[in-house]
C-alpha positions in Angstrom: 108.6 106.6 87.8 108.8 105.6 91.4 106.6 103.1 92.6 106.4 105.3 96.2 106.4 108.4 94.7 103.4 109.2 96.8 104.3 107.9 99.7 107.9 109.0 99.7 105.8 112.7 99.4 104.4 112.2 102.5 107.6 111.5 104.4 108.6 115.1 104.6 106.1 118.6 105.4 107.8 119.8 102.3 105.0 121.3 100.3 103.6 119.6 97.4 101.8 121.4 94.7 99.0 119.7 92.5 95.8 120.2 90.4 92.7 119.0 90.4 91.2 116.8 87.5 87.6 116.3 86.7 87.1 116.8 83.3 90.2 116.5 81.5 91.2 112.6 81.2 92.8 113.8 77.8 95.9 111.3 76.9 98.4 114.5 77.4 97.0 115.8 80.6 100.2 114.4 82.5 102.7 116.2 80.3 100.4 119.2 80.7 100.4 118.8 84.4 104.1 118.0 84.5 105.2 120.8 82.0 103.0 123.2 84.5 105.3 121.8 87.3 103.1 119.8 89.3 104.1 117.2 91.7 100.7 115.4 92.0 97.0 115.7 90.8 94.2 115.0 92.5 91.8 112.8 90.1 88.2 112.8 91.1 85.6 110.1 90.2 83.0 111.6 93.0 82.1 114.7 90.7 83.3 114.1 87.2 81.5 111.0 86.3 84.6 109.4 84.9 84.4 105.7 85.0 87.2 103.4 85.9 88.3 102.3 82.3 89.1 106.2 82.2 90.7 106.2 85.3 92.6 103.1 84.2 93.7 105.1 81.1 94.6 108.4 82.6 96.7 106.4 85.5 98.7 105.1 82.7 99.4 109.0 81.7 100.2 110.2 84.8 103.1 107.6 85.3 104.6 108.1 82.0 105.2 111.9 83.1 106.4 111.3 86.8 103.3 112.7 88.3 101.9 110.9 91.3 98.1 110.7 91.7 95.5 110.8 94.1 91.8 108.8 93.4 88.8 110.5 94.7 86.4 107.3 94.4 82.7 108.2 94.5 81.9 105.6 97.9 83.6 103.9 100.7 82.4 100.7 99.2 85.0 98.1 99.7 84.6 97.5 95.7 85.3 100.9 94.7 88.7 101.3 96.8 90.3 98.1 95.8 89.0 98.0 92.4 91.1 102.0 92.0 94.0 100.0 93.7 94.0 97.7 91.0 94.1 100.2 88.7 97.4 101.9 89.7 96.0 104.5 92.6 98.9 105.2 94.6 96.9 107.5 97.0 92.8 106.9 97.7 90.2 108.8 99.1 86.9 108.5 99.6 84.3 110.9 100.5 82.8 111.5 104.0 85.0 109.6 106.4 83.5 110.5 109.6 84.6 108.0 112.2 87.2 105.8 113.2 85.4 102.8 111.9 85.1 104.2 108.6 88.5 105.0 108.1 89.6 101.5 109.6 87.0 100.3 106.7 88.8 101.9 104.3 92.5 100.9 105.7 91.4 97.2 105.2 90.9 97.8 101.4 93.3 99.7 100.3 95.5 97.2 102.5 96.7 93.6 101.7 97.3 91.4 104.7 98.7 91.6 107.2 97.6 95.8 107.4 94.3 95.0 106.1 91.9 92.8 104.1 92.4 93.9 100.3 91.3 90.8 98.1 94.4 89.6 96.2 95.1 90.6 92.4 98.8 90.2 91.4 100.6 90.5 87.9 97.7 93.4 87.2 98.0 97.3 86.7 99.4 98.8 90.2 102.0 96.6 89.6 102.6 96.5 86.2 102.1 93.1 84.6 105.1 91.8 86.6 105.1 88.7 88.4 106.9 88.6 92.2 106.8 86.1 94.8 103.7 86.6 96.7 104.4 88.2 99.6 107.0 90.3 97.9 103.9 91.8 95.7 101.7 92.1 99.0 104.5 94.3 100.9 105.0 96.6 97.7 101.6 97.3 97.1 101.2 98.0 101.2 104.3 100.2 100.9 103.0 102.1 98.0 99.6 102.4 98.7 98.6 105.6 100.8 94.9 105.7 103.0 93.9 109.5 102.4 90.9 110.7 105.0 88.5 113.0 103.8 87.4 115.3 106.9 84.1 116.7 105.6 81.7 116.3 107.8 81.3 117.9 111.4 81.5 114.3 112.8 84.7 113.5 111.0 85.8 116.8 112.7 85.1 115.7 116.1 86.6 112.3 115.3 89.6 113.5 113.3 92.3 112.8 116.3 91.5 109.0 116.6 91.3 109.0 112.6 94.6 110.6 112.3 95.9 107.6 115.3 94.8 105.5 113.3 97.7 102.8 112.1 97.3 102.3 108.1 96.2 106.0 107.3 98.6 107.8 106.0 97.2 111.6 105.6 94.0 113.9 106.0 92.4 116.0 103.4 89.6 118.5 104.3 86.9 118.8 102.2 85.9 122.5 103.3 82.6 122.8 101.7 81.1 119.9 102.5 82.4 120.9 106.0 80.8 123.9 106.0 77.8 122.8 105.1 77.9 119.7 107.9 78.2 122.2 110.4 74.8 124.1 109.6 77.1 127.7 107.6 77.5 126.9 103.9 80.4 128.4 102.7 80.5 130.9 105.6 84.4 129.7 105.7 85.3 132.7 108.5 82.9 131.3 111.0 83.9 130.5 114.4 82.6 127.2 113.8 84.1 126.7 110.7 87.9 127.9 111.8 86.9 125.8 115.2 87.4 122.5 113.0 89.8 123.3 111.0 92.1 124.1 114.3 91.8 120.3 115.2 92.4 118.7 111.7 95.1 121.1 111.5 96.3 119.7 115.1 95.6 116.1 114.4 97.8 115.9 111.7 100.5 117.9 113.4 100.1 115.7 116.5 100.2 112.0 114.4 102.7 113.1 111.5 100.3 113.2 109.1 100.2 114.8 105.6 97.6 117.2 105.1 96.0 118.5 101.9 93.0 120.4 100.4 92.2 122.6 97.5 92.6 126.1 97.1 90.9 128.3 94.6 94.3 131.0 94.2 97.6 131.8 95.3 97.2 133.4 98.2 95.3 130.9 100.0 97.0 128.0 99.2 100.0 129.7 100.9 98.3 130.7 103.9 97.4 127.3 103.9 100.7 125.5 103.9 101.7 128.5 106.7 99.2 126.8 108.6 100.1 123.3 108.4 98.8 121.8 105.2 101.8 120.5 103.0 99.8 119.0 100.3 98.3 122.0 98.1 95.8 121.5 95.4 95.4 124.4 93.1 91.7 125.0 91.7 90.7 122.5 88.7 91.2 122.2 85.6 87.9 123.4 84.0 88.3 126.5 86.4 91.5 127.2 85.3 90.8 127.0 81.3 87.3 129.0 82.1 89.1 131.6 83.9 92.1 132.2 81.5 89.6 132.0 78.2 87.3 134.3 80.1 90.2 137.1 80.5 91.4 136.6 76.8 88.1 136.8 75.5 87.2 140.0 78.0 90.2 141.7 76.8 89.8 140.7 72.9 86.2 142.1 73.1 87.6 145.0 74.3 90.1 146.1 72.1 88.5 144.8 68.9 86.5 147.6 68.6 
């Protein structure tokens, strides 16, 4: 696998098509991703409750089938960042990045020196066991390791352009409920408000050549969405996606055995 596969991803406004894991860590799920032709999942420790000795495993799966993978940690906590680092993360977010200081916070641990102020762990997972001169190791991890913004509140909205300036991060990703619900209309995702915001995340990106992702519950949206500037495209989850398909084959069983 590349070691930039991630990264190299973010080079282009190609779209990239991926799927989001939260209950799943399951030693095939990167085949299973893979076979399904994903480029990239999006593995989330905010919501699932998986721990980082399961994140450390299912890292492990993902590389053996070529998929590249995003970490949701559950805090901007310095320890939860670098600690995902060290397991393998290529891309990290964290949740609620609303201003510039923030996302500079999270730039300097995701980051060894000289972009930022991770604490130094060589010869460990993100890098395989293997050994390199020191500042060798420092620059590959740098190169590979991606800074993902999470625009979810009505703050980070407002803030978004001097996010997306900022040197170190390397994409955006909306988080549109939590955005809708930041700016006083749960849900209500047609609302002037709402379409307000995502007109400047969509511009920021545009303006500083950034990626930028979310998830999308079908088809349709997620290509309206990449019509619209978003190049990373996260297709509903994986519980949603066995519920749904079980639910149809069950509906349709019931129906005929009769």
């Amino acid at each position: 696998m590349s070691r930039t596969r991630l990264k190299e991803m973010m080079r282009t406004r190609s779209a990239k098509l991926g799927h989001f894991i939260v209950e799943f860590a399951t030693p095939g799920i990167g085949h299973l991703v893979k076979a399904a032709g994903c480029d990239f999942v999006f593995f989330d420790m905010e919501h699932s409750g998986f721990s980082f000795e399961t994140l450390k495993s299912a890292i492990r799966y993902f590389e053996a089938a070529d998929v590249a993978v995003i970490v949701r940690v559950p805090g901007q906590e310095n320890d939860m960042l670098a600690r995902a680092c060290d397991m393998g993360a290529e891309g990290l977010i964290a949740p609620m990045i609303s201003t510039v200081a923030q996302a500079q916070a999270m730039v300097d641990s995701v980051k060894y020196h000289p972009m930022g102020k991770r604490g130094v762990g060589l010869a460990l997972a993100h890098d395989n066991y293997r050994s390199a001169p020191v500042a060798d190791a420092l620059k590959a991890a740098n190169d590979r390791t991606a800074v993902i913004c999470l625009i979810e509140t009505a703050d980070g909205a407002e803030n978004v352009d001097s996010i997306a300036a900022l040197p170190g991060v390397d994409a955006l990703w909306v988080g549109h409920f939590d955005l809708s619900v930041s700016l006083g209309i749960p849900g209500e995702f047609g609302h002037p408000k709402f379409k307000a915001a995502m007109e400047r995340i969509i511009a920021a990106a545009k303006e500083h050549k950034k990626s930028l992702g979310r998830l999308v519950p079908n088809v349709q949206q997620g290509t309206d969405h990449y019509k619209q500037g978003f190049d990373f495209i996260c297709y509903s989850g994986d519980v949603w996606v066995l519920r749904d398909a079980l639910a149809d084959a069950m509906g349709k069983l019931r129906a005929e055995c009769v």
